[in-house]
C-alpha positions as CSV (number, residue, x, y, z in Angstrom):
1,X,-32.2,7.4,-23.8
2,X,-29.8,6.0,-26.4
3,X,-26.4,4.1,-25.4
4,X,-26.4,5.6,-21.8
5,X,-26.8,9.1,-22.8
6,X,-28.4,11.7,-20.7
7,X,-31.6,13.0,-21.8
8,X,-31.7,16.2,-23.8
9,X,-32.6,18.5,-20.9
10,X,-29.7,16.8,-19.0
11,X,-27.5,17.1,-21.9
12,X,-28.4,20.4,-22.5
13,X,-27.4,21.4,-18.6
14,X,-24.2,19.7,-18.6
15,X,-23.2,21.7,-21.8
16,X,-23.9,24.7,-20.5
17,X,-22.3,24.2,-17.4
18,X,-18.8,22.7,-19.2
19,X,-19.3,26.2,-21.2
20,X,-19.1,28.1,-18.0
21,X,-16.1,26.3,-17.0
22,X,-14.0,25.9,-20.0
23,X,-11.0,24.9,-17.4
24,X,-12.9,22.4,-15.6
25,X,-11.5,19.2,-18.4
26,X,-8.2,20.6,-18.8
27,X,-7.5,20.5,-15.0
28,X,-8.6,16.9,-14.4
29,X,-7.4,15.0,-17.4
30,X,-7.6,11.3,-16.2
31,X,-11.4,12.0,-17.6
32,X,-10.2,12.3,-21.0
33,X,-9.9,8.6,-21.3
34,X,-13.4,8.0,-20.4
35,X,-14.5,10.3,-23.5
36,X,-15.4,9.5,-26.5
37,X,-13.5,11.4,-29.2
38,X,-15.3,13.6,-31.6
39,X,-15.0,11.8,-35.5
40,X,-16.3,14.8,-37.6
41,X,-14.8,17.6,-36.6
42,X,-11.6,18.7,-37.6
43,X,-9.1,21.3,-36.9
44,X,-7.1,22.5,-33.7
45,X,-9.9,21.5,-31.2
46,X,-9.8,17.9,-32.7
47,X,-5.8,17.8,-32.0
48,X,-6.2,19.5,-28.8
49,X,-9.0,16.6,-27.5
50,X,-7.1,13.8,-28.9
51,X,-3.8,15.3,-27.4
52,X,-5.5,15.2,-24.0
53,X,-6.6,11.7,-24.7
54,X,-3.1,10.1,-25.4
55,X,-1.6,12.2,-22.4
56,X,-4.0,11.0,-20.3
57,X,-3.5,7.2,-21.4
58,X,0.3,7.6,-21.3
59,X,0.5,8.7,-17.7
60,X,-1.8,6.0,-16.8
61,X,0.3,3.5,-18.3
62,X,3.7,5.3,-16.7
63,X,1.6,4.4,-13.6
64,X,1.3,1.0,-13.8
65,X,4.6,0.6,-14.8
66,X,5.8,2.4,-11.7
67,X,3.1,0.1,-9.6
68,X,4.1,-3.4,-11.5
69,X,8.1,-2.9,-10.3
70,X,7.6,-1.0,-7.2
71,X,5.6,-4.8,-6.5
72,X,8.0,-6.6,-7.9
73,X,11.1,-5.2,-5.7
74,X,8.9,-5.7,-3.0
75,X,8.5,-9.6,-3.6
76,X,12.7,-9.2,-4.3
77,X,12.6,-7.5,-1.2
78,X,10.5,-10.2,0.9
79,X,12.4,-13.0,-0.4
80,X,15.7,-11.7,1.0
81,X,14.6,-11.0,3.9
82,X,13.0,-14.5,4.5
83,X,16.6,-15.6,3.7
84,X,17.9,-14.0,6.6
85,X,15.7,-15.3,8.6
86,X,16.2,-19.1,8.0
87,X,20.2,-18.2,8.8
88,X,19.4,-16.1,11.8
89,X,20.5,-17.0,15.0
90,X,17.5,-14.8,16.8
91,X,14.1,-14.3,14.8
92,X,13.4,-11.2,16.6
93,X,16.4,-9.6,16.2
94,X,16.8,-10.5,12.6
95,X,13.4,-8.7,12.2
96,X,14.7,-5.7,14.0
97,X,18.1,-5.1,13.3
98,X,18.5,-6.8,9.5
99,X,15.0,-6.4,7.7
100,X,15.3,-2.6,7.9
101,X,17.8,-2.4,5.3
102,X,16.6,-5.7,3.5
103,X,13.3,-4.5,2.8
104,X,13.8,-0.9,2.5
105,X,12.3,0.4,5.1
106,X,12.5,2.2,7.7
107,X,11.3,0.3,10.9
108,X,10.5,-3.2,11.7
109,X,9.6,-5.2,14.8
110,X,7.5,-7.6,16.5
111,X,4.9,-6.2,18.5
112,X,2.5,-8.1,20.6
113,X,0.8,-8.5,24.7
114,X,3.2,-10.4,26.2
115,X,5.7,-9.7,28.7
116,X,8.6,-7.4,27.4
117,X,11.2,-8.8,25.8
118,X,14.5,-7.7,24.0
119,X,13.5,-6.7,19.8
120,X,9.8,-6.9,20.4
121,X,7.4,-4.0,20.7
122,X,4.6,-4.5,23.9
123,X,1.3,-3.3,23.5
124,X,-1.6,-3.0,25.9
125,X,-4.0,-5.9,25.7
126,X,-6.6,-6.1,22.8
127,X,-4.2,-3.8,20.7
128,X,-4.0,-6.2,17.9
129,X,-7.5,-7.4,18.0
130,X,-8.5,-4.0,17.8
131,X,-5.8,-3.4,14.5
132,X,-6.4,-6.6,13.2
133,X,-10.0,-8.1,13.9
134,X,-10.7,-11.7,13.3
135,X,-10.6,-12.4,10.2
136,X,-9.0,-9.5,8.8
137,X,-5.0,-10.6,8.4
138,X,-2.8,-7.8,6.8
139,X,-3.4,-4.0,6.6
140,X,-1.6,-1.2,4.8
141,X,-1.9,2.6,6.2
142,X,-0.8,6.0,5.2
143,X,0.3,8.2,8.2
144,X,-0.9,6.0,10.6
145,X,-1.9,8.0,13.8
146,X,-0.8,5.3,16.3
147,X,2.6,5.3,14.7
148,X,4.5,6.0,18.2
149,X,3.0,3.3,20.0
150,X,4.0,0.7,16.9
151,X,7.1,2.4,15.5
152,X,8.6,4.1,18.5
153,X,11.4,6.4,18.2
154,X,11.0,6.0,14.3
155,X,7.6,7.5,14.3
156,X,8.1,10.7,13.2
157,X,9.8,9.4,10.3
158,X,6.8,6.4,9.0
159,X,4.7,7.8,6.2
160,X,2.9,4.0,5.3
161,X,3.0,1.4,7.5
162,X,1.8,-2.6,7.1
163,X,0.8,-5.0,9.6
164,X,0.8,-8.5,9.4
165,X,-0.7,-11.0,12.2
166,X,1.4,-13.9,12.9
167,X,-1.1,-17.3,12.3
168,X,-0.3,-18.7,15.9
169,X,-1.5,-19.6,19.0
170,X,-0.9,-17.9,22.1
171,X,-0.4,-14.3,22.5
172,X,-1.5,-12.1,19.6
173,X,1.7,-11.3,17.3
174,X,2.2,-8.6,14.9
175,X,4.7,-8.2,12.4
176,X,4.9,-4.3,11.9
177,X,6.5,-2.4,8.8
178,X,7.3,0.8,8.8
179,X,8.5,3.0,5.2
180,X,9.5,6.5,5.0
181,X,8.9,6.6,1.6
182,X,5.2,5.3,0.6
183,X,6.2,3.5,-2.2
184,X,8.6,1.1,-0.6
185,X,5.2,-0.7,0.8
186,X,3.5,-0.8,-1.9
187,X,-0.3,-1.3,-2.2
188,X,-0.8,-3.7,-4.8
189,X,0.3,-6.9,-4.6
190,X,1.3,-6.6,-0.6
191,X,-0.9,-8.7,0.8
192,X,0.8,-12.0,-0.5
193,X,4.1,-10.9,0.7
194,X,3.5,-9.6,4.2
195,X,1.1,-13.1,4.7
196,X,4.3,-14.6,3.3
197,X,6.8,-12.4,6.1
198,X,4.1,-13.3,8.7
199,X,4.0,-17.1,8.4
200,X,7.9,-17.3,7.9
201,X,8.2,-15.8,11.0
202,X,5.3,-17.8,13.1
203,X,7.5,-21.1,11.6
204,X,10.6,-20.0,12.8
205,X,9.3,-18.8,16.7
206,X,7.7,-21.9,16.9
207,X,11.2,-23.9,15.6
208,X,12.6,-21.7,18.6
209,X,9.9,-22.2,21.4
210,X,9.4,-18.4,21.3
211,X,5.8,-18.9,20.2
């Protein structure tokens, strides 16, 4: 075997079976930019390969663009919303009734297993423990199938949601985020901002005696 490559009989089976399925590179072509272009042979199957190669890098690239400033609104995003909180009169209620529309989403609360109270969310006993087990502080989820007991009314509406655990003592916290549109919680880069939303909020409860 020479540079990775398959053996002959393996070679040989895989060419026969892309020959059967002429389609089968044309319908996935994020695997052009694993290939190897072909450097002497020339004509329109040359252009057609190397065509399929710069479309394929090009939409990867138009990906992480989209990914690098769907992150950075999000950090804008965060950093507004922390703002309002230092100003707010009630940490809960900011969270509630303000962060929606300063973070872009569609539903946010407090959720934990205390006692009800006005702008939080109660949940049955070990319910954050069970979302968030120790060690584990943040998580991200698309189409979550808890959503009514987290989101409520706005359920129906949630396609991504992120949790957050508040780092306190006492009863178990949850900041929960719900977005209608995926990409308004996005997956890279989140974690630092929602540990960042989290601990904001565990300052300020604490500041208030609500923790």
């Amino acid at each position: 075997m020479e540079n990775g490559a398959p053996p002959t009989d393996e070679a040989d089976k895989v060419a026969a079976w892309l020959r059967a399925n002429p389609s089968f590179l044309a319908e996935r072509p994020e695997l052009y930019r694993l290939l190897t272009p072909p450097r002497r042979i020339h004509g329109e199957g040359l252009a057609d390969h190397m065509a399929a190669m710069i479309a394929a890098e090009r939409a990867a690239t138009q990906n992480l663009a989209a990914s690098a400033r769907a992150e950075d609104g999000f950090v804008r995003r965060t950093q507004q919303a922390v703002l309002a909180l230092i100003a707010a009169t009630d940490p809960a209620e900011a969270v509630s009734h303000e962060w929606p529309a300063l973070l872009g989403l569609e539903h946010c609360t407090l959720a934990d297993e205390g006692l009800p109270s006005p702008h939080r969310q109660r949940l049955p006993t070990g319910t954050v423990e069970a979302l968030l087990p120790s060690g584990r502080e943040t998580l991200l989820r698309d189409h979550p199938t808890d959503a009514p007991l987290l989101h409520g009314e706005a359920a129906a509406l949630i396609t991504r949601d992120a949790l957050a655990r508040l780092p306190m003592n006492g009863t178990p916290t949850v900041l929960v985020l719900g977005a209608r549109e995926a990409s308004a919680l996005p997956r890279s880069g989140a974690g630092p901002q929602l540990r960042f939303l989290a601990a904001a909020l565990a300052a300020r409860l604490y500041r208030e005696g609500q923790a």
